[in-house]
mmCIF file as Biopython writes it, N, C-alpha, C and O atoms, coordinates in Angstrom:
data_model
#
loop_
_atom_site.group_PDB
_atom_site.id
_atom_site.type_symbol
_atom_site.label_atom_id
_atom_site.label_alt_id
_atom_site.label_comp_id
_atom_site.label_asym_id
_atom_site.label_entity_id
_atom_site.label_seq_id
_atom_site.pdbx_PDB_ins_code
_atom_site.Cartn_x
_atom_site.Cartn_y
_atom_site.Cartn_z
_atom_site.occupancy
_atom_site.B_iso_or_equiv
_atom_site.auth_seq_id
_atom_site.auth_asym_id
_atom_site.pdbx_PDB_model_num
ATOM 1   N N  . UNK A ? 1  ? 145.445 55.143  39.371 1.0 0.0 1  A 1 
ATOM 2   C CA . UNK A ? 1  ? 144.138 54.572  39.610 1.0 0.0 1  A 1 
ATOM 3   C C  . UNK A ? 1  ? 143.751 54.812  41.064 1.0 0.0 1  A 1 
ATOM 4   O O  . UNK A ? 1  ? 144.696 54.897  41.848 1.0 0.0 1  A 1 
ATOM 5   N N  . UNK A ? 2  ? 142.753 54.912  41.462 1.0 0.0 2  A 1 
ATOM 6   C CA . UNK A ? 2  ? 142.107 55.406  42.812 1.0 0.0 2  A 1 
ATOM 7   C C  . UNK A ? 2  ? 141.263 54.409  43.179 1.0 0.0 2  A 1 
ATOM 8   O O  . UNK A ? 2  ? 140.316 53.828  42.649 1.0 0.0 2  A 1 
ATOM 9   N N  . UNK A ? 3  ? 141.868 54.349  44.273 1.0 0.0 3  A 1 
ATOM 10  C CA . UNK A ? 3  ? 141.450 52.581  44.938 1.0 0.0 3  A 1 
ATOM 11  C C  . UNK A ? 3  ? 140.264 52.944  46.085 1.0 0.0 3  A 1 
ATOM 12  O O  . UNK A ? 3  ? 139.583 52.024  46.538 1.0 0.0 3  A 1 
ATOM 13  N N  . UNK A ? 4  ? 140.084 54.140  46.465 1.0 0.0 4  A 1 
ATOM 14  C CA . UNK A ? 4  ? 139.197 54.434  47.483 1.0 0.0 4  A 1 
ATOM 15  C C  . UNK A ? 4  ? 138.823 55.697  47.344 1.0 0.0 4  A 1 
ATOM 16  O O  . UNK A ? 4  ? 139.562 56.573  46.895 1.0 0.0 4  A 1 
ATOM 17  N N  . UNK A ? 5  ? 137.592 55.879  47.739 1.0 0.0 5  A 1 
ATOM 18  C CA . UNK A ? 5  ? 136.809 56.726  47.469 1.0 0.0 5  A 1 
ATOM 19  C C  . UNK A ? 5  ? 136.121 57.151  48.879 1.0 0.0 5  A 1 
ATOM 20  O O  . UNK A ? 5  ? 135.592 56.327  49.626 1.0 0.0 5  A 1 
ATOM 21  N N  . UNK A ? 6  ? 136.205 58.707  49.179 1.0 0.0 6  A 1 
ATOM 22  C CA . UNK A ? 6  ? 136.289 59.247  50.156 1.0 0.0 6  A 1 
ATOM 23  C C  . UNK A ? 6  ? 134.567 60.066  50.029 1.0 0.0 6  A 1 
ATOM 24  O O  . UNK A ? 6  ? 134.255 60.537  48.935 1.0 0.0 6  A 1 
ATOM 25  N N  . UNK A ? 7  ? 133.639 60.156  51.132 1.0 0.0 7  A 1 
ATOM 26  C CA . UNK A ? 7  ? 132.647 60.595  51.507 1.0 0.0 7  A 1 
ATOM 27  C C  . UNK A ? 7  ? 132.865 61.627  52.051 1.0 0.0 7  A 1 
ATOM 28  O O  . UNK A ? 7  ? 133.801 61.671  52.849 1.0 0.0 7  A 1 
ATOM 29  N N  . UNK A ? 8  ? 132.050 62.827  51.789 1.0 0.0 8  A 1 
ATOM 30  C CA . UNK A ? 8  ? 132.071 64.101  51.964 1.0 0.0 8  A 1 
ATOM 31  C C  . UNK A ? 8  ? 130.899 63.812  53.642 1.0 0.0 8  A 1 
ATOM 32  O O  . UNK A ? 8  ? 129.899 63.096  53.585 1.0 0.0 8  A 1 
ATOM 33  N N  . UNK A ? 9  ? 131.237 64.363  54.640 1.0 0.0 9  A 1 
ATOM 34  C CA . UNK A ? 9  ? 130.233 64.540  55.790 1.0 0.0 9  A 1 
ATOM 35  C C  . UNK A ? 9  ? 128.807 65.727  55.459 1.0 0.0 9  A 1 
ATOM 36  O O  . UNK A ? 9  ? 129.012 66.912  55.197 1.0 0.0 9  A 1 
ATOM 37  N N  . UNK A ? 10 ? 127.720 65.246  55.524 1.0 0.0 10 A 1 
ATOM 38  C CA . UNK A ? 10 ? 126.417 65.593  55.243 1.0 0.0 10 A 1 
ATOM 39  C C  . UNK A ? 10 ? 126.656 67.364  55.735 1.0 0.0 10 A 1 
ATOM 40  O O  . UNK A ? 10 ? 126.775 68.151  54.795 1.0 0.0 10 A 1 
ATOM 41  N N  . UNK A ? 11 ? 126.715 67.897  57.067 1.0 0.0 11 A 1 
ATOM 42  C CA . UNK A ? 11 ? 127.397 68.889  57.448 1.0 0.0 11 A 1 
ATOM 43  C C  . UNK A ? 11 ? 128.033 69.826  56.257 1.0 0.0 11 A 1 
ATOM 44  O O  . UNK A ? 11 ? 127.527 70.782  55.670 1.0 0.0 11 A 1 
ATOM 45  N N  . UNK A ? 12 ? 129.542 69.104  56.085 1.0 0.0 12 A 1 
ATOM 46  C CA . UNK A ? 12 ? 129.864 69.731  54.889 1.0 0.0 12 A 1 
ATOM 47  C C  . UNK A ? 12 ? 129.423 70.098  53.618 1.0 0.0 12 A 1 
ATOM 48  O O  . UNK A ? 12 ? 129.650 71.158  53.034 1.0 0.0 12 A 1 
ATOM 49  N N  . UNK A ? 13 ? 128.755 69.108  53.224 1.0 0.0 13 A 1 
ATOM 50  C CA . UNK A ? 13 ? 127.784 69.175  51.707 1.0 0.0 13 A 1 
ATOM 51  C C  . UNK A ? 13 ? 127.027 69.873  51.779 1.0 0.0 13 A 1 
ATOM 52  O O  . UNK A ? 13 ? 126.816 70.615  50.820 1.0 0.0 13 A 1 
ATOM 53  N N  . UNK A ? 14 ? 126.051 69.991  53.269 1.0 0.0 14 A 1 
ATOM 54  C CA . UNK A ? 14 ? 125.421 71.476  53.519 1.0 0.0 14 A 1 
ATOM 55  C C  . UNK A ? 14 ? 126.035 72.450  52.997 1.0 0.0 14 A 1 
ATOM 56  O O  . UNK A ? 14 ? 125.664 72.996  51.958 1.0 0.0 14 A 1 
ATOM 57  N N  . UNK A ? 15 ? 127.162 72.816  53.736 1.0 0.0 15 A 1 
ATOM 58  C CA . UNK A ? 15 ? 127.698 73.900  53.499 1.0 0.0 15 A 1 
ATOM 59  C C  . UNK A ? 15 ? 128.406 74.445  52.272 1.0 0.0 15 A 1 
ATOM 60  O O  . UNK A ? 15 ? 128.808 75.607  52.212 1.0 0.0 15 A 1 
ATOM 61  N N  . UNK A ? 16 ? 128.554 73.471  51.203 1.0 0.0 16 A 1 
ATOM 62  C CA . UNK A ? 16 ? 129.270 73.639  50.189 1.0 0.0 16 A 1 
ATOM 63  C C  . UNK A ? 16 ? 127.999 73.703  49.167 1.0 0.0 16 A 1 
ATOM 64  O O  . UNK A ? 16 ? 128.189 74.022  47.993 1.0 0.0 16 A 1 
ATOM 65  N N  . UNK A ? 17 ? 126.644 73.375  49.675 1.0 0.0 17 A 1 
ATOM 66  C CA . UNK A ? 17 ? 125.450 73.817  48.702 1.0 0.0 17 A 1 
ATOM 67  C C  . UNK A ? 17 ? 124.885 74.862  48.977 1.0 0.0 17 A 1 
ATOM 68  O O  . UNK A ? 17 ? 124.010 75.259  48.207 1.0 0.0 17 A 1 
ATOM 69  N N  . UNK A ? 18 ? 125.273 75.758  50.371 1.0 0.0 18 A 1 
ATOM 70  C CA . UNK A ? 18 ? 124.253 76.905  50.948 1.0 0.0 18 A 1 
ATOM 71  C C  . UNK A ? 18 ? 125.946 77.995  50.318 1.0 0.0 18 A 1 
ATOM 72  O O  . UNK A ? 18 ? 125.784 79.195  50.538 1.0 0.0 18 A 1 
ATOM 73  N N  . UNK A ? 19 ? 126.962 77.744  49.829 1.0 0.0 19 A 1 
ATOM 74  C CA . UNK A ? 19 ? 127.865 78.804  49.547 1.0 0.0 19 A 1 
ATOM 75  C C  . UNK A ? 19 ? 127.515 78.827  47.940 1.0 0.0 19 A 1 
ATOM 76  O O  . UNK A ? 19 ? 127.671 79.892  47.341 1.0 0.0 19 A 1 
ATOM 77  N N  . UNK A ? 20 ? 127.105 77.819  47.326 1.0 0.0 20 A 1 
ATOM 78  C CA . UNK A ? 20 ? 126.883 77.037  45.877 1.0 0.0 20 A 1 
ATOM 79  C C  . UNK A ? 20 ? 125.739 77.906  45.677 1.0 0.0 20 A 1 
ATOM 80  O O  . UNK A ? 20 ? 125.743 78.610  44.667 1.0 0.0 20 A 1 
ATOM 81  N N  . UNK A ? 21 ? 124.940 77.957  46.334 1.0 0.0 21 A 1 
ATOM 82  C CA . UNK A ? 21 ? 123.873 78.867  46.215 1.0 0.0 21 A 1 
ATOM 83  C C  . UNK A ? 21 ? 123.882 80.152  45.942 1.0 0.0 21 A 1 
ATOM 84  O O  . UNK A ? 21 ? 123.478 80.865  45.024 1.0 0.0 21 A 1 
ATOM 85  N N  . UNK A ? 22 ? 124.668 80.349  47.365 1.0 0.0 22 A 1 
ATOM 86  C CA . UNK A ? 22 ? 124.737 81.946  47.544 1.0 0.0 22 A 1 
ATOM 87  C C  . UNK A ? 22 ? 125.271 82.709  46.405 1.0 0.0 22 A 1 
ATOM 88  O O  . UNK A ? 22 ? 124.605 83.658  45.993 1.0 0.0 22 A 1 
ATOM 89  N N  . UNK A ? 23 ? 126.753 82.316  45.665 1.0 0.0 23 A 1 
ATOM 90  C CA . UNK A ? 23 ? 127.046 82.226  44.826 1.0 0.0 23 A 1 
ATOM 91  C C  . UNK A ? 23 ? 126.866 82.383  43.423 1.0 0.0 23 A 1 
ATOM 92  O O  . UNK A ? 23 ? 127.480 83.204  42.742 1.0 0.0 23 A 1 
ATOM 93  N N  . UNK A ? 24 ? 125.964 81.536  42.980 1.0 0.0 24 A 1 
ATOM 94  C CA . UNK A ? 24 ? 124.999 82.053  42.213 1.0 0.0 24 A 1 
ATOM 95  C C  . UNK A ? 24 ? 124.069 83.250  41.936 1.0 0.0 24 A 1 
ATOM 96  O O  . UNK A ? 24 ? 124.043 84.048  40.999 1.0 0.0 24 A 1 
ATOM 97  N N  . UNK A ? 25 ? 123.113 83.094  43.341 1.0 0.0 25 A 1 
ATOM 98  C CA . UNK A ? 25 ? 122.484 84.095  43.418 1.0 0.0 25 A 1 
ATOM 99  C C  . UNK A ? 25 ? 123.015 85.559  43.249 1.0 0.0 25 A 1 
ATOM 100 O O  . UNK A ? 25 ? 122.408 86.358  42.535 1.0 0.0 25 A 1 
ATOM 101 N N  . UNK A ? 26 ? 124.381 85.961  44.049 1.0 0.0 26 A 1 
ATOM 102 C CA . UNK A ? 26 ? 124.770 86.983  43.653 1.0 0.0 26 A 1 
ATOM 103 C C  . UNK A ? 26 ? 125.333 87.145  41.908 1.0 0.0 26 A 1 
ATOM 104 O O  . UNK A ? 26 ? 125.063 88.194  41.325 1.0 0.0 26 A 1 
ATOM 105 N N  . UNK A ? 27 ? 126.127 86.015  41.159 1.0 0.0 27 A 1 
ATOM 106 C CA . UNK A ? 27 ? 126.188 85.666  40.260 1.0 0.0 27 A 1 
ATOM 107 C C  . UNK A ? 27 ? 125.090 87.012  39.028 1.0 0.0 27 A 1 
ATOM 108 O O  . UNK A ? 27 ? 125.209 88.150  38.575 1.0 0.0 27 A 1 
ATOM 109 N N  . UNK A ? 28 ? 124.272 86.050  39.011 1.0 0.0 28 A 1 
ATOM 110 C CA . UNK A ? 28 ? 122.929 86.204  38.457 1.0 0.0 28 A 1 
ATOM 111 C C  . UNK A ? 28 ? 122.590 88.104  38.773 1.0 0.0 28 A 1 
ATOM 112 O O  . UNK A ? 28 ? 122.569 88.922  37.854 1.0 0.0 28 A 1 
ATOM 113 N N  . UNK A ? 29 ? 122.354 88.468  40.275 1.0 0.0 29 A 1 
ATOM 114 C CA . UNK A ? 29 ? 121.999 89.583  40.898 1.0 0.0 29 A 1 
ATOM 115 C C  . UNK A ? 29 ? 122.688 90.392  40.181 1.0 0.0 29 A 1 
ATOM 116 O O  . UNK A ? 29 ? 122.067 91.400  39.843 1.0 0.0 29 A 1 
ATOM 117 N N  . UNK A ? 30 ? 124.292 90.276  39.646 1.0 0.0 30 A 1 
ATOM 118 C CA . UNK A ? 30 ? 125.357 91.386  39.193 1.0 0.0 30 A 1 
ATOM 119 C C  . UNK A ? 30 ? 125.235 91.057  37.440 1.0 0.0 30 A 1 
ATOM 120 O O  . UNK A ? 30 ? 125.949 91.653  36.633 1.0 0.0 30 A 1 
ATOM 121 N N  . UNK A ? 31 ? 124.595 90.407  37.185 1.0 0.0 31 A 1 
ATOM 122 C CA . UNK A ? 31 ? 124.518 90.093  35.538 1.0 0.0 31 A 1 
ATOM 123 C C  . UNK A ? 31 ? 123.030 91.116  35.242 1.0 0.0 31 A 1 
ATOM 124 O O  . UNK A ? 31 ? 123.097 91.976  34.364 1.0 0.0 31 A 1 
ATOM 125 N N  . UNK A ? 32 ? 122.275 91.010  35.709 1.0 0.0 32 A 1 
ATOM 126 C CA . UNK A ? 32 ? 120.999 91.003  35.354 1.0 0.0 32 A 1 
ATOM 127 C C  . UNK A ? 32 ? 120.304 92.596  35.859 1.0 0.0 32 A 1 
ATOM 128 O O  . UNK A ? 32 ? 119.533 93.275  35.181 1.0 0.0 32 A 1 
ATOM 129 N N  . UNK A ? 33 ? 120.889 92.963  37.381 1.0 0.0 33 A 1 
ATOM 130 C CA . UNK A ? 33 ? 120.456 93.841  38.469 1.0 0.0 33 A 1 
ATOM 131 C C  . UNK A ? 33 ? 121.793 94.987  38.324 1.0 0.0 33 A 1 
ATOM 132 O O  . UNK A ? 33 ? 122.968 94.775  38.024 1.0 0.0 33 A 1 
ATOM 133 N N  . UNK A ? 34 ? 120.990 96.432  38.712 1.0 0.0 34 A 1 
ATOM 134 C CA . UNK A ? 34 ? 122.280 97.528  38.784 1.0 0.0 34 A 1 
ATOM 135 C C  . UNK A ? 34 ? 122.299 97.733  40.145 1.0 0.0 34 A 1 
ATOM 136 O O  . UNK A ? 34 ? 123.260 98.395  40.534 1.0 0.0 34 A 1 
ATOM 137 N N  . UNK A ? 35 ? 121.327 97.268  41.192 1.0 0.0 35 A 1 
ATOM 138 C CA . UNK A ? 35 ? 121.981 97.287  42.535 1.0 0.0 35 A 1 
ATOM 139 C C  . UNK A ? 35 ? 120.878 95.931  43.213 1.0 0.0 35 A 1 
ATOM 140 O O  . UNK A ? 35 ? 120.289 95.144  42.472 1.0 0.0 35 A 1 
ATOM 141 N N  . UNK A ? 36 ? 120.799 95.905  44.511 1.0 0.0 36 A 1 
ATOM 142 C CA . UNK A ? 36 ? 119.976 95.320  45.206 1.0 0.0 36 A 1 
ATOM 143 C C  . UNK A ? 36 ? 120.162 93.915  44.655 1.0 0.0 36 A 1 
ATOM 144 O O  . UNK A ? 36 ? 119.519 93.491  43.695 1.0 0.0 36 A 1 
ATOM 145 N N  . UNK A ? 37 ? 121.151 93.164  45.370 1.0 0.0 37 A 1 
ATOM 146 C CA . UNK A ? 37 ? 121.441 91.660  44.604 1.0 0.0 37 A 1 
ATOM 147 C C  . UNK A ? 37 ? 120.754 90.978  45.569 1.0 0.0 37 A 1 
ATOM 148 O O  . UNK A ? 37 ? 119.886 90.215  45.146 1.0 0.0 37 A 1 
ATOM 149 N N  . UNK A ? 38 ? 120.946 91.065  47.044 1.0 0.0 38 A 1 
ATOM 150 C CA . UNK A ? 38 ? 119.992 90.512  47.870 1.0 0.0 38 A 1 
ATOM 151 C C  . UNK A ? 38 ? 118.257 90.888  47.843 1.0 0.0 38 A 1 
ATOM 152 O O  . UNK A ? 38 ? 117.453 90.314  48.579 1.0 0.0 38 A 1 
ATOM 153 N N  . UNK A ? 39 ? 118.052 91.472  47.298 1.0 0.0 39 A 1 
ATOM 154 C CA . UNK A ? 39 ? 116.600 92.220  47.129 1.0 0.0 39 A 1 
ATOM 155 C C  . UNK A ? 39 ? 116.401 92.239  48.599 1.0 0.0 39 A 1 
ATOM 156 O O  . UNK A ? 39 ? 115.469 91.630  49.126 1.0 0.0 39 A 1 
ATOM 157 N N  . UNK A ? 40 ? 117.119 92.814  49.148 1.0 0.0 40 A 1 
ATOM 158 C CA . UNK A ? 40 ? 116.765 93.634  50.607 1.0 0.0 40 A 1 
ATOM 159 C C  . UNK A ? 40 ? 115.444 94.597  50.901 1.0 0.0 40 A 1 
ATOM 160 O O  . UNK A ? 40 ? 114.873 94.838  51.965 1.0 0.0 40 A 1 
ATOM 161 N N  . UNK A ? 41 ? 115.115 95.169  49.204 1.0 0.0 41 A 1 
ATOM 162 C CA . UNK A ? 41 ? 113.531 95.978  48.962 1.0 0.0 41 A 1 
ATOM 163 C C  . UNK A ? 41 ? 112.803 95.134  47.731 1.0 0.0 41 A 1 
ATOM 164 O O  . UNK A ? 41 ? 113.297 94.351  46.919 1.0 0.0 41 A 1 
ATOM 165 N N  . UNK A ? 42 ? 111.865 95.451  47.851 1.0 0.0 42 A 1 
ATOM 166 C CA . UNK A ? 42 ? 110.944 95.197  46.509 1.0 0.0 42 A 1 
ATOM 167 C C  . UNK A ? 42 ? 111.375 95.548  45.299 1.0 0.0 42 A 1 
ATOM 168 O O  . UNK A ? 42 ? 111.190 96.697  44.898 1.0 0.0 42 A 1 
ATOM 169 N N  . UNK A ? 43 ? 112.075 94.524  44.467 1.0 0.0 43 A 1 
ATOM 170 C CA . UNK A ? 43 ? 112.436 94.472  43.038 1.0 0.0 43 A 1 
ATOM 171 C C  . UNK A ? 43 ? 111.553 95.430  42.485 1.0 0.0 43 A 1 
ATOM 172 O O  . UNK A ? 43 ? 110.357 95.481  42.773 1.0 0.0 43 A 1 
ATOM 173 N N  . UNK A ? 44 ? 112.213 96.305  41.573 1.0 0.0 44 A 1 
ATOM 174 C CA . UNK A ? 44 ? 111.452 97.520  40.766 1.0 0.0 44 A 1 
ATOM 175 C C  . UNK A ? 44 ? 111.804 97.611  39.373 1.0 0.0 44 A 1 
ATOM 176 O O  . UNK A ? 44 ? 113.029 97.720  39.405 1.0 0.0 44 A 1 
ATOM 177 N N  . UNK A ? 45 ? 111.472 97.627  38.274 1.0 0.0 45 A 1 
ATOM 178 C CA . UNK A ? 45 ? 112.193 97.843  36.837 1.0 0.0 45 A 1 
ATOM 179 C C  . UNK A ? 45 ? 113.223 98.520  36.659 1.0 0.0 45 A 1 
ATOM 180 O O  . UNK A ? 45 ? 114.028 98.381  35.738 1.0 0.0 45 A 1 
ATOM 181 N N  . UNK A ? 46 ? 113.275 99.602  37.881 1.0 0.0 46 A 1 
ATOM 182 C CA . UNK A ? 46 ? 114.721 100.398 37.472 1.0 0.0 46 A 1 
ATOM 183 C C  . UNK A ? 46 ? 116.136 99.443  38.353 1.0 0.0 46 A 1 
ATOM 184 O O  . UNK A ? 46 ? 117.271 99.913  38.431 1.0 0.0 46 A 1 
ATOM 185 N N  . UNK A ? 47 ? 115.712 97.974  38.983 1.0 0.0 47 A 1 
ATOM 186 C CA . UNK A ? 47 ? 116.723 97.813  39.262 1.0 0.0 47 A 1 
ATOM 187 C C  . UNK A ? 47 ? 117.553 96.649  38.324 1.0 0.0 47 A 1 
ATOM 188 O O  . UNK A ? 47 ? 118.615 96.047  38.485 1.0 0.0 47 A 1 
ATOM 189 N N  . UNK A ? 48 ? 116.525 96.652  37.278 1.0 0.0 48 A 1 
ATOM 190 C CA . UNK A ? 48 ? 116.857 96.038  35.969 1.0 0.0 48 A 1 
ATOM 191 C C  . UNK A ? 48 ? 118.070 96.666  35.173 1.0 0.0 48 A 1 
ATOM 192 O O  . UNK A ? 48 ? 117.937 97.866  34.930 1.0 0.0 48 A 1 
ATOM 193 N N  . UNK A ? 49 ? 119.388 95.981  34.664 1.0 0.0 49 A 1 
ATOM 194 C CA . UNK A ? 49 ? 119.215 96.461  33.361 1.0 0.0 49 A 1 
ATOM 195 C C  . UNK A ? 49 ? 118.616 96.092  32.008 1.0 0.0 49 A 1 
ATOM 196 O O  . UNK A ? 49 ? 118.257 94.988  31.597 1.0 0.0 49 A 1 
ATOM 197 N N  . UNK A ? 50 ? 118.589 97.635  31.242 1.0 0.0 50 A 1 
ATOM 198 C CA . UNK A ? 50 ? 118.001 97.449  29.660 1.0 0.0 50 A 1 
ATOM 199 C C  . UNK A ? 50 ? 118.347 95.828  29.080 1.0 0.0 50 A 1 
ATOM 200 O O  . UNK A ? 50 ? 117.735 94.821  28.724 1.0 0.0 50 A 1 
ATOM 201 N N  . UNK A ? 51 ? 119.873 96.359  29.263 1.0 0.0 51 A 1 
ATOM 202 C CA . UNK A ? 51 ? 120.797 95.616  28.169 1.0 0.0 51 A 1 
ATOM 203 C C  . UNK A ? 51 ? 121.797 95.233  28.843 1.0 0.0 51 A 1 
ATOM 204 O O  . UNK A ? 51 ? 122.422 96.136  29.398 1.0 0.0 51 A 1 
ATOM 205 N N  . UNK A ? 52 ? 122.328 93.709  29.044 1.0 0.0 52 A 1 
ATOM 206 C CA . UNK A ? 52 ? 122.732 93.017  29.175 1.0 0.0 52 A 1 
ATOM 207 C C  . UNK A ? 52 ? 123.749 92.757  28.465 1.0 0.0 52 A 1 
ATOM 208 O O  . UNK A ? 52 ? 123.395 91.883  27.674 1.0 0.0 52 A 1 
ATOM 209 N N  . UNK A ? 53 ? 125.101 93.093  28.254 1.0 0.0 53 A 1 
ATOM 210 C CA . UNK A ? 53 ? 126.263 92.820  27.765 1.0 0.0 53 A 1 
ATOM 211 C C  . UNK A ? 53 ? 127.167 92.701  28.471 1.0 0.0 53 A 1 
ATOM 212 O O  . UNK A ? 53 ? 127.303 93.372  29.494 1.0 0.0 53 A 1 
ATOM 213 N N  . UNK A ? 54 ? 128.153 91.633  27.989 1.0 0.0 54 A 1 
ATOM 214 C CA . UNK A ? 54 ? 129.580 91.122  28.504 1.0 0.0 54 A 1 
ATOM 215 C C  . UNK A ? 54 ? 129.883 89.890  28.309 1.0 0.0 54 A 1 
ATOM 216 O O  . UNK A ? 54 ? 129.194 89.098  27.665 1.0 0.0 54 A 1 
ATOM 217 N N  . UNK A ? 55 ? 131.069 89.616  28.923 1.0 0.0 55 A 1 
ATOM 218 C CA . UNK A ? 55 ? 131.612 88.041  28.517 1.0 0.0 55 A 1 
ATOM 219 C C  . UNK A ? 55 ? 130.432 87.044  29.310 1.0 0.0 55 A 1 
ATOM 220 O O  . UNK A ? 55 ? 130.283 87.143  30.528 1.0 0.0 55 A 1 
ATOM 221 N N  . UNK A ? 56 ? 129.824 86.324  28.699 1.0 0.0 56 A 1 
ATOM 222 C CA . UNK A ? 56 ? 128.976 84.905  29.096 1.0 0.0 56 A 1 
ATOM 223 C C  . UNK A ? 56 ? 130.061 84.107  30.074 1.0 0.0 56 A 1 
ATOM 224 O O  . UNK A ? 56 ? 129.705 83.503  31.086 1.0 0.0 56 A 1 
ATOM 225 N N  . UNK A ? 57 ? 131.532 84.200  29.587 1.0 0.0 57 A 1 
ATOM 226 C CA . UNK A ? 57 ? 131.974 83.099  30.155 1.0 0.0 57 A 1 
ATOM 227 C C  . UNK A ? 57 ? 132.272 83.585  31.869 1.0 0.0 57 A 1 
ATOM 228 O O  . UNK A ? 57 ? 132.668 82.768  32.700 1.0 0.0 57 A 1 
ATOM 229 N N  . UNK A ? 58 ? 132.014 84.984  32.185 1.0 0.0 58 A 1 
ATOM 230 C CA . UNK A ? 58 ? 132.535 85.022  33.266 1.0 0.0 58 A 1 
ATOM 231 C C  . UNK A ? 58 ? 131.395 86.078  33.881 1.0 0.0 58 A 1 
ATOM 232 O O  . UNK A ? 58 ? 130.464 86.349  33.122 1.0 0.0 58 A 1 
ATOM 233 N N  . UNK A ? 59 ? 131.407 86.680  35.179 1.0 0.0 59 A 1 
ATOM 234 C CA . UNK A ? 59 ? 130.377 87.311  35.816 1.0 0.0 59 A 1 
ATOM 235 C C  . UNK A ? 59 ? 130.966 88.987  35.584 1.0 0.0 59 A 1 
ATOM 236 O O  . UNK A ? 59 ? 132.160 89.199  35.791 1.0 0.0 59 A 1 
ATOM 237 N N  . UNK A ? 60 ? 130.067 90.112  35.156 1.0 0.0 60 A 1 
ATOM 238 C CA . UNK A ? 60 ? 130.501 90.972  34.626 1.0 0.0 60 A 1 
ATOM 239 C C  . UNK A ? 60 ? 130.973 92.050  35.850 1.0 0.0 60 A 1 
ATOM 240 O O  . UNK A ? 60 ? 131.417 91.369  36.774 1.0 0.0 60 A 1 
ATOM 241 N N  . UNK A ? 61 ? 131.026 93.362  36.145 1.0 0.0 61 A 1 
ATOM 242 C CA . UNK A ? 61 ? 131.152 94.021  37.188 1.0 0.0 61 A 1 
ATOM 243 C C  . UNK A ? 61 ? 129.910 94.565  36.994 1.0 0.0 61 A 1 
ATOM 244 O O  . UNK A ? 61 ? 129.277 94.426  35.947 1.0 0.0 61 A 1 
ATOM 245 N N  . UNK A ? 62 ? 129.504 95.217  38.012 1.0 0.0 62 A 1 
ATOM 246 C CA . UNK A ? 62 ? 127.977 95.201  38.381 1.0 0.0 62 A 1 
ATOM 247 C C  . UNK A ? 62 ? 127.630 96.833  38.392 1.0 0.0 62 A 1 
ATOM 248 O O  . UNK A ? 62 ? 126.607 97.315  38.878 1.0 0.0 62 A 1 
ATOM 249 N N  . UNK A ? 63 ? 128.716 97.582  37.745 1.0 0.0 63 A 1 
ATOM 250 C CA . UNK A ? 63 ? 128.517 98.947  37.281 1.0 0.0 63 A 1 
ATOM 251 C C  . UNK A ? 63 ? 127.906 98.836  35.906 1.0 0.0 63 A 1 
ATOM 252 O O  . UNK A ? 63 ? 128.155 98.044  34.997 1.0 0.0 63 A 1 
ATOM 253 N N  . UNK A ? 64 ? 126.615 100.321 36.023 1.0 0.0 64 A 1 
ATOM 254 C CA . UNK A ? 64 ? 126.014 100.211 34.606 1.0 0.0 64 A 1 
ATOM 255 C C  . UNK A ? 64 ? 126.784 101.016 33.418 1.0 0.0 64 A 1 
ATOM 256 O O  . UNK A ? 64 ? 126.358 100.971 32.265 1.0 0.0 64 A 1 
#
């Protein structure tokens, strides 16, 4: 049983939501995108892929 309960410093929670983020975003960028995960240029259809296959449960490799 856990008798005390410990507070994360605001600082930290920053930082564990701006990596939480980032994270994602690339996430998503390598599921969805065949390059440009940061969109460093103007998103274009060819940096789409068609078709979207692989395991759901995990993030795929980001070769088409």
């Amino acid at each position: 049983m856990i008798t005390k309960t410990k507070i994360l410093k605001p600082e930290l929670l920053r930082k564990i939501d701006v990596y939480w983020r980032a994270a994602n975003h690339l996430s998503v960028g390598r599921i969805y995108l065949f390059g440009n995960p940061w969109l460093r240029e103007a998103l274009k259809l060819s940096h789409v892929k068609p078709l979207v296959v692989g395991h759901w449960g995990t993030t795929p490799a980001s070769a088409p």
